[in-house]
N, C-alpha and C positions, 0 to 999 in steps of 0.2 A: 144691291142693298135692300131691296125689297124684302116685304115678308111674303114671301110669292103661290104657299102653298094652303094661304090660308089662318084663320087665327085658331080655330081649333085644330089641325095638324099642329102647328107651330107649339099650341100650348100641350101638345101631347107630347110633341119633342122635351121641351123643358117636363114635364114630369116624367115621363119613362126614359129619357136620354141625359140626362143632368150629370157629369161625371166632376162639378167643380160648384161649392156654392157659398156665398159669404154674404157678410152685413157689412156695409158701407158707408160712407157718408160719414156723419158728426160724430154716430154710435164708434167708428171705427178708429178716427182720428184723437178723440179720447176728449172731444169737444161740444156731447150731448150735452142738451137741457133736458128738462121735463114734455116740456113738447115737440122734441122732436122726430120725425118719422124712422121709421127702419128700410130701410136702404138696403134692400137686398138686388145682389151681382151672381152670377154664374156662368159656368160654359158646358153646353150641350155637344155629345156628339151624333150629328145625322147620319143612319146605318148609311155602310156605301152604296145599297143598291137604288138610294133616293136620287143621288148621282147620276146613277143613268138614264134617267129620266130626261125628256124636253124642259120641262118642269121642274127646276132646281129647288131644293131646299131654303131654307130662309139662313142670312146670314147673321140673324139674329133675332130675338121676341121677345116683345113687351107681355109683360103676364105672364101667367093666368094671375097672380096675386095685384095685390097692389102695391106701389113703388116696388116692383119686379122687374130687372133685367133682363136677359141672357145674349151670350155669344154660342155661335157655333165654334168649334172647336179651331179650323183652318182659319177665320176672322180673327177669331181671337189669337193666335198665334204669329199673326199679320201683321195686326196694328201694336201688339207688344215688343215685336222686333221693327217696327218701328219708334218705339219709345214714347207710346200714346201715353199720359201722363192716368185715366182713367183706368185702362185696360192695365197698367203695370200697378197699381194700386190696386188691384182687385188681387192682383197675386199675394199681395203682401199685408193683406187684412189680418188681423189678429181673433179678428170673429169669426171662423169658419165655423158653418154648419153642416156641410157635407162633402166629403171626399172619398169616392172610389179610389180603384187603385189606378186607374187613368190619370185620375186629379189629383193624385197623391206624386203621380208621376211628372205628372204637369207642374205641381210644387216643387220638385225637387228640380226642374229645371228653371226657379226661378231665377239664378245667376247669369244662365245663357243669353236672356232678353236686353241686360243691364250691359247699356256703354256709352259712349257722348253722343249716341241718336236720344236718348235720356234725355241729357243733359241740353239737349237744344230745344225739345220738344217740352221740356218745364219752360225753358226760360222763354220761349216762344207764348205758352200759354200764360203768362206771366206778363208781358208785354200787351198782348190783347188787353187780358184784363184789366191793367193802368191805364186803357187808352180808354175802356168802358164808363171806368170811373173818374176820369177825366173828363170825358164829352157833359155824365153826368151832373158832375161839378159847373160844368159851365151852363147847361141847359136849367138845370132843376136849382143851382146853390149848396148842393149836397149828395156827395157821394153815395149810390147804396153800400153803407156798411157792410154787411155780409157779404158781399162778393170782395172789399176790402181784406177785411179776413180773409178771405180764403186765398186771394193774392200774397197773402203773406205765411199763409201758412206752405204754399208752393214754391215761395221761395226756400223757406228753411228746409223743405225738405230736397229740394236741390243742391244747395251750399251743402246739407250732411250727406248728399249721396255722392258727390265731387270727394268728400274728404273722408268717407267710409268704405267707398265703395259697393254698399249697398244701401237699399229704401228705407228708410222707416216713416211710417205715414203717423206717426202717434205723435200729436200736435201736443200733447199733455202737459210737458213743461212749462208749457207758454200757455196754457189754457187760461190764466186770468186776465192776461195783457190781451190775447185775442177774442175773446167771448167780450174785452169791453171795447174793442174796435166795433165790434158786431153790436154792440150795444151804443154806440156812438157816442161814448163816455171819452175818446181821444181825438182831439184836434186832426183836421185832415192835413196839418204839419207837421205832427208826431206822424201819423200814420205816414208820408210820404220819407220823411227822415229816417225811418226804420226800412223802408224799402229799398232807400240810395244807400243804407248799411251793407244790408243783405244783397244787395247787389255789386256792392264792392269786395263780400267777403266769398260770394260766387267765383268772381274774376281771380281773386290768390287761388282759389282753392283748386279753379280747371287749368292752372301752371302745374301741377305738381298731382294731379289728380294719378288714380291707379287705375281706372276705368277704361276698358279698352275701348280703341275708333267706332269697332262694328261689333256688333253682338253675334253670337253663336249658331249663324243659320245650319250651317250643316247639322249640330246637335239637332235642333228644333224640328228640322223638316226630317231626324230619322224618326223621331218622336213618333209625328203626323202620320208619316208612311207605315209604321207597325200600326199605329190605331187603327184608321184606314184597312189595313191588310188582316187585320182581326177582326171584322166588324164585314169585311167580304168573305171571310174564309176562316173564321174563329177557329177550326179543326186544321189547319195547316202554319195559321201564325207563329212566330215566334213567342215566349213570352214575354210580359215586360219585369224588369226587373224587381225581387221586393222591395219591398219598401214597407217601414213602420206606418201605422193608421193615423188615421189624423182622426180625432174625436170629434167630435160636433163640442162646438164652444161656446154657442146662444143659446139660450133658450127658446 
């Protein structure tokens, strides 16, 4: 997990290696205010021959920007098919500002990632997080807010991937009732009563869910293996398949 080669390697990787890049956070979920930050996510691919190395590549880097991400490409591919709640949200961002055709290709496999390793790994993050603002409550008399919010905005977005089948991370509908959790305009009885909803309406929803058990590793890892064998041998690789452009959508 380390960043092993370095922060200036690292941050050279994220600019000349960047094949995947978005805005994140509140801008994404459709739950900005005026001040809040930009929340940029991405995924780098390290050429192969950093691989052969003693000295492994970083599996991920903070920067060069600020509130800057990245993943390596095989990390990131990792923790998505494990149904990291962060990493699958970064696929499914509405903000993209850059995509090669790696990334593009990386997008189109965002369905492979999606199955009840998802759906365990929200409701697991989801669980933490009530116990966070629980101890809270008990220490301090007052929940932090904002991570209340965002406990509930995890919920719905698990109850709608139970019963869609896919993500939607866009908190927008609910953007009033949640910007005043965050603002600590609702009782922490409102706020827990909407949580034992949304958690009852989880439990209907994974009876009857379409989402398969396991997600798509053999797609995923044929993905990895052509990057991988392009990136060794560009002149012998297969190619990847087209695909239409994805536009840059931030400014």
């Amino acid at each position: 997990m380390r960043e092993s080669l370095g922060d200036d390697v690292g941050h050279g990787l994220v600019t000349d290696h960047t094949v995947y890049a978005c805005v994140m956070g509140s801008r994404a979920f459709g739950l900005a205010t005026d001040d809040s930050d930009i929340d940029r996510r991405g995924v780098f691919v390290a050429p192969t021959p950093l691989f052969w190395r003693l000295d492994k590549p970083p599996t991920h880097v903070t920067g060069p920007l600020d509130e800057q991400f990245s993943w390596e490409l095989e990390r990131f591919c990792v923790l998505a098919l494990r149904g990291n709640p962060n990493v699958l949200e970064c696929l499914h961002s509405p903000l993209v500002e850059y995509a090669d055709a790696t990334g593009r290709e990386l997008l189109a496999l965002r369905g492979a990632f999606l199955s009840r390793r998802a759906e365990a790994a929200l409701r697991g993050y989801a669980v933490q997080q009530l116990g966070r603002l629980e101890a809270d409550l008990r220490a301090h008399r007052r929940p932090r807010w904002k991570h209340g919010m965002h406990l509930l905005r995890l919920l719905l977005s698990c109850r709608d991937l139970l019963r869609t089948g896919r993500l939607s991370i866009d908190a927008g509908p609910y953007r009033d009732r949640l910007l005043a959790v965050k603002r600590g305009e609702l009782a922490w009885d409102e706020v827990r009563a909407w949580t034992r909803a949304l958690t009852e309406e989880i439990d209907a929803a994974a009876t009857r869910t379409a989402l398969p058990d396991e997600p798509d590793v053999t797609r995923v890892e044929d993905f990895l293996i052509r990057v991988r064998g392009a990136s060794a041998a560009p002149d012998l690789a297969p190619r990847s398949p087209a695909l239409s452009p994805v536009p840059r959508s931030f400014p």
